[in-house]
C-alpha positions in Angstrom: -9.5 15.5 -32.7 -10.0 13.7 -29.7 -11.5 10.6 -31.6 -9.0 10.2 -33.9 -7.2 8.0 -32.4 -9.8 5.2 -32.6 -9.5 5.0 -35.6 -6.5 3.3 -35.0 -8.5 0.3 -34.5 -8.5 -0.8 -37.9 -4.9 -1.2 -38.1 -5.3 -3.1 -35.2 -8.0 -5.4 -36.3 -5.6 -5.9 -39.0 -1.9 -6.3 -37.4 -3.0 -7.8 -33.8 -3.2 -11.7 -34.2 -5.9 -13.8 -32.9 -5.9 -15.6 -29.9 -4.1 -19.2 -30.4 -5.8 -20.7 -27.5 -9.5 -19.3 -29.2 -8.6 -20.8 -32.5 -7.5 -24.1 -31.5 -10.8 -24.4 -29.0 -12.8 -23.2 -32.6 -11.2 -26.3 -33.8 -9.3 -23.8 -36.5 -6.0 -25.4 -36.0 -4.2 -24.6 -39.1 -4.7 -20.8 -38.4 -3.7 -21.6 -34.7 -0.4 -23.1 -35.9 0.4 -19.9 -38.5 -0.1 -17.4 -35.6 2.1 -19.1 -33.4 5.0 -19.7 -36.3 5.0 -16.3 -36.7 5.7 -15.5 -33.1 8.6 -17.8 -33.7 7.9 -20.7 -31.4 9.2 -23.6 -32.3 7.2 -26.8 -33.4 9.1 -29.5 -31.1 7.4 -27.3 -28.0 4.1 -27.0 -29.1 1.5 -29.7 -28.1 -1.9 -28.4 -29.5 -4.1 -31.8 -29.0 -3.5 -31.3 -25.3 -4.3 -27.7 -25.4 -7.1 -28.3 -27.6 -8.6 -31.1 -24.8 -7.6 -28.5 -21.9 -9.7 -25.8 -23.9 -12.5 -27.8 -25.5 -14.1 -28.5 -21.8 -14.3 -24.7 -21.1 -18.0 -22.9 -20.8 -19.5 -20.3 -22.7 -18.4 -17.2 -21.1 -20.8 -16.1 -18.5 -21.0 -13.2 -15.8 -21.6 -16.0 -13.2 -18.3 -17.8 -14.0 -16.4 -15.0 -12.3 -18.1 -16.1 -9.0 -17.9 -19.9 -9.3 -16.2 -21.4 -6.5 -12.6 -21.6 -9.4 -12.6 -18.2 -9.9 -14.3 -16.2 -6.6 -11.0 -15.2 -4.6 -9.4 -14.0 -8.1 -12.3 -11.9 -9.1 -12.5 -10.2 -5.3 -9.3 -9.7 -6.0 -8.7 -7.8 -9.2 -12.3 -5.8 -8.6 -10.6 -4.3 -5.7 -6.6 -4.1 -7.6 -8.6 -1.7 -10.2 -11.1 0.3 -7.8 -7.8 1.5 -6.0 -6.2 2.0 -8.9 -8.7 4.3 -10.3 -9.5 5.6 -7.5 -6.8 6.7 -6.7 -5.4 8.1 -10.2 -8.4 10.2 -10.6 -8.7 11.1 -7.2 -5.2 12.7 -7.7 -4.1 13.8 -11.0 -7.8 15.5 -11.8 -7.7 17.7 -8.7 -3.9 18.1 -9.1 -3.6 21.6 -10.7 -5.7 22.6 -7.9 -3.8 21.1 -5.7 -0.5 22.5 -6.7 -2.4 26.2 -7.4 -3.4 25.7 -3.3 0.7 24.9 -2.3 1.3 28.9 -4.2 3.2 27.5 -7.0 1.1 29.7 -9.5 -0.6 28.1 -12.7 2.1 28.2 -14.8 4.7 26.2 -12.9 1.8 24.0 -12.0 1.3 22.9 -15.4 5.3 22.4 -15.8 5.6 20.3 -12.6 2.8 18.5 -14.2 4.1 17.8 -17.5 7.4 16.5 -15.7 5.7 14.6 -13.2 4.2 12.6 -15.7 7.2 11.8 -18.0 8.5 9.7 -14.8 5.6 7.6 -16.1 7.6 6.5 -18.7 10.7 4.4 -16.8 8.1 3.4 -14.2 6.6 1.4 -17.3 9.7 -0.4 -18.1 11.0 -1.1 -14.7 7.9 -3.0 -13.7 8.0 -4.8 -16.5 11.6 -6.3 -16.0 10.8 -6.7 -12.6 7.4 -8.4 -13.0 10.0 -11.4 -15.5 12.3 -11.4 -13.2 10.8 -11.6 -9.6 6.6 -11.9 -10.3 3.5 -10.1 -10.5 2.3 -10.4 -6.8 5.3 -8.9 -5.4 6.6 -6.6 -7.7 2.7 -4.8 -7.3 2.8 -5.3 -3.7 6.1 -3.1 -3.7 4.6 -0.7 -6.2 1.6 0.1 -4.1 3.8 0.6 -0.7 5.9 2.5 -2.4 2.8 4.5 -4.0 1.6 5.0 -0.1 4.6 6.4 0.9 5.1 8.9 -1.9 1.6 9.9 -1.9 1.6 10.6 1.7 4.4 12.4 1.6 3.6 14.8 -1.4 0.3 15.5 0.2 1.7 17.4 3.5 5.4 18.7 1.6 5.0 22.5 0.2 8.4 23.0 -1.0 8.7 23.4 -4.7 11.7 20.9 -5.2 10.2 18.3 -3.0 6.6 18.4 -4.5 8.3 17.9 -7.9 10.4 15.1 -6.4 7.7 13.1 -4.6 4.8 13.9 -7.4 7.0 12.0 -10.0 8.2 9.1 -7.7 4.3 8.9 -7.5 3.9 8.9 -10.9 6.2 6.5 -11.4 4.9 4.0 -9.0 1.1 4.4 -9.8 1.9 4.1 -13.6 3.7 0.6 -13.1 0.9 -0.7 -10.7 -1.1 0.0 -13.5 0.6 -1.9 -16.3 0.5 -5.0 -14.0 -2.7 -5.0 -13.6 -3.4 -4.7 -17.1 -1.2 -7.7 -17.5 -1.5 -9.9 -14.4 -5.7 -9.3 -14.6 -5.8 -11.3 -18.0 -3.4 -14.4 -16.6 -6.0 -15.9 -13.7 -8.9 -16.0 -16.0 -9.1 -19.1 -18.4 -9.8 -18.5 -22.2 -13.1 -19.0 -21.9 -14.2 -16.2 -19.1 -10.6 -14.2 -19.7 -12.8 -11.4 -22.0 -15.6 -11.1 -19.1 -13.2 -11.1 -16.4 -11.2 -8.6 -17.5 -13.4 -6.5 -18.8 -16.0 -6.4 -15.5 -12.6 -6.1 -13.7 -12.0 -2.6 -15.4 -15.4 -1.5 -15.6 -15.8 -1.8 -12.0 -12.3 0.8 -11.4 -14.4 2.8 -13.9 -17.0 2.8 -10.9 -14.1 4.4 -8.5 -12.8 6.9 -11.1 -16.6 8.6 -11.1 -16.2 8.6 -7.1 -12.8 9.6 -6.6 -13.3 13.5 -8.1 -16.6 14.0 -6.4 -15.1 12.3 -3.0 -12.0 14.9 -3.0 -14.0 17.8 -4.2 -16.6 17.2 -1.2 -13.0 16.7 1.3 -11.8 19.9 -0.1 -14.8 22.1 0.8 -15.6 20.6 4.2 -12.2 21.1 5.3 -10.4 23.7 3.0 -6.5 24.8 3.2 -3.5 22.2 3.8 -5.3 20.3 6.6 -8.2 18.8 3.3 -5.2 18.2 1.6 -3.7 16.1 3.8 -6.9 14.2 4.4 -7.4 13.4 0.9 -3.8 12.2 0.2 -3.7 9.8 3.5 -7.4 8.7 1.9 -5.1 7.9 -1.1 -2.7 6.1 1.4 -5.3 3.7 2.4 -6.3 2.6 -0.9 -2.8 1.7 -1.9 -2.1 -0.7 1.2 -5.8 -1.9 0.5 -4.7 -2.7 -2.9 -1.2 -4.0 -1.6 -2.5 -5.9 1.3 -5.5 -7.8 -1.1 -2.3 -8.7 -3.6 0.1 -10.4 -1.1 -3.0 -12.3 0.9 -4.8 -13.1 -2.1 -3.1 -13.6 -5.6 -1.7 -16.4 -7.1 1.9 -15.6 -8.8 1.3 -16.3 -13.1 4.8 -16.1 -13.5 6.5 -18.8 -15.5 3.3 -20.9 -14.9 1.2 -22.1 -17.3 -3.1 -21.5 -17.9 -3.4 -24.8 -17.3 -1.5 -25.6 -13.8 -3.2 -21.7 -13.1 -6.9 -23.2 -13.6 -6.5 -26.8 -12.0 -4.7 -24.8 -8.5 -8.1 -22.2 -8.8 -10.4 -25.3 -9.3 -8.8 -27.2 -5.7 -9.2 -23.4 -4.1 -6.1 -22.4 -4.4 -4.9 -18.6 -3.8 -1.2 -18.7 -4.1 
């Protein structure tokens, strides 16, 4: 059951169109022009012979591009934006029925304040992504991640019912917006030549901090047991966030309303934002 829903890749592959920027630097222009007509942009704004020159000069995509001088700061940056964030997701919500079974809330209203918990995943989506149009990426995730720290520290030392329930869904909330930035934002300071590799080494090295994050709070737990391992764990938690928060303000470049091109030429004079 649990593979079933790969197979939604088919429909997918089928319903998701290609890349405009990738067709027009395969020199398939005509194709470019029926994919962007059908996301109804309008002919009078397109200029595809100076996106094809912009995209023509990129390199084959290469591991090393996402240390060159252009793109060092941005790749520092997003490897340590998803380490945090899967650190600190699994860290959390894998351990969290044990948590909650620690606090004496008993299994069954551990699973409930679990289910509700994570439905506050839900508006935390949306509200990011009005916020992210409306004021940017880098501060909008900066806010997220403060605000992640202070929930977070707050749920791990609280043992009344009402307020685990309150602070364990603002966490929710917070930590699921942070991560539908980063899904977006990680994408934007990558060119569309090295925007696969970047993103994809980007999540793969999180991946590397969700296998540590249950084995680091399991070893916390039995070397100091009771509310005091608890607490350590969660302030742990704390430190990732403002790590995370801390390497977005000093390092990012804000993508909003710019374009890939002004976004590659600032990377290429060492810019950071």
């Amino acid at each position: 059951m649990g593979a079933l829903p790969a197979l939604y890749v088919f429909v997918l592959r089928r319903g998701v169109p290609e890349s405009p920027r990738y067709l027009i630097a395969a020199g398939r222009h005509k194709e470019a022009m029926e994919v962007l007509h059908r996301a109804g942009v309008r002919e009078e704004v397109l200029d595809l012979n100076s996106t094809a020159s912009f995209d023509s000069d990129l390199a084959p995509s290469s591991v090393k591009l996402l240390f060159a001088r252009s793109y060092l700061r941005r790749t520092i940056l997003v490897w340590v934006l998803w380490f945090s964030l899967f650190f600190t997701f699994y860290g959390i919500f894998i351990w969290l029925p044990s948590l909650l079974l620690a606090r004496g809330l008993g299994l069954a209203r551990s699973l409930e304040y679990i289910l509700l918990m994570s439905l506050a995943q839900l508006p935390g989506y949306f509200l990011t992504g009005y916020l992210a149009d409306r004021v940017g990426r880098r501060w909008t995730f900066v806010a997220l991640m403060i605000l992640s720290a202070i929930s977070a520290g707050i749920f791990g030392t609280t043992v009344e019912p009402a307020e685990v329930l309150f602070w364990g869904a603002l966490l929710n909330f917070f930590n699921a917006g942070a991560f539908a930035l980063a899904y977006a934002y990680t994408p934007e300071v990558y060119s569309t030549g090295v925007r696969a590799t970047g993103t994809g080494w980007a999540t793969a090295f999180g991946r590397a901090g969700a296998a540590i994050a249950p084995l680091t709070v399991g070893l916390l737990l039995e070397f100091l047991p009771g509310a005091q391992g608890q607490a350590l764990v969660f302030y742990l938690m704390v430190g990732f966030f403002i790590l995370a928060a801390t390497a977005m303000a000093v390092l990012a470049v804000e993508t909003k309303d710019k374009s890939l091109e002004s976004l590659v030429e600032f990377a290429e004079d060492g810019g950071a934002g």
